[in-house]
N, C-alpha and C positions, 0 to 999 in steps of 0.2 A: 409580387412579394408573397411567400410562404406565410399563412397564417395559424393559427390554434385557439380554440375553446379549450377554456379552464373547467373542470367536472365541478360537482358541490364539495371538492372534500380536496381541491385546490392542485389538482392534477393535472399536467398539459402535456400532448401527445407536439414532441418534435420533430417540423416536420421533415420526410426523409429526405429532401435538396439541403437543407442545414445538417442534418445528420449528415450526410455525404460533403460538404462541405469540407467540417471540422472531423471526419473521421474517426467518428462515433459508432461504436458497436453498442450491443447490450452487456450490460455491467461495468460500461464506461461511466464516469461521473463527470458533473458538470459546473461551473460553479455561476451563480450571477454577481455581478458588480455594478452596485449602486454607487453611480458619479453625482459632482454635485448638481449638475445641470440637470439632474432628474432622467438623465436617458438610462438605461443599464444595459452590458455589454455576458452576453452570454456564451463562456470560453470552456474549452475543455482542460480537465483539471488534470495535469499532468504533471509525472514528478519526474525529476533530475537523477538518474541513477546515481550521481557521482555526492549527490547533498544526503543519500542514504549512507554511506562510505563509511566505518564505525559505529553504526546505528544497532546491529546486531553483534554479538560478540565473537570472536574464532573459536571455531571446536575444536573441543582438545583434545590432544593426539590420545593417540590409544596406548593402552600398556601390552610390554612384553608378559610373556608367559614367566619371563624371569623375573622380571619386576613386581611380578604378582607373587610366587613364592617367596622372594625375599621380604615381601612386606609382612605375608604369614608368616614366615619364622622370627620375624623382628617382633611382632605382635604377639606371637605364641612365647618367645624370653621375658617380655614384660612382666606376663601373666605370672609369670615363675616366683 
């Protein structure tokens, strides 16, 4: 069984048969889960593409060239 030492500063080196395991690179993240039975299970934190879905906004289309002097000469009658 894969073991680890914890540093002073509460650090542990996973080892690389659990890294290869779960499919762990660097800058993967991991999460632990403490059960009530006192065991904790150490999973890779992955997210659902699909529960991101409206999460960010649509970009918005771009303007014509036309649509751009119209809005200068409607801005520039105001002024008047």
């Amino acid at each position: 069984m894969p073991t680890s030492t914890m540093t002073t500063k509460g650090q542990i080196t996973i080892p690389k048969a659990v890294r290869k395991a779960l499919g762990l690179r660097p800058g993967h993240r991991v999460v632990f889960r403490l059960l009530e039975d006192g065991t904790v299970l150490l999973e890779p934190e992955t997210v659902d593409l699909q529960t991101l879905r409206g999460y960010l906004k649509a970009p918005r289309r771009g303007v014509t060239i036309e649509e751009m002097n119209r809005a200068v000469r409607t801005a520039a009658a105001r002024r008047r």
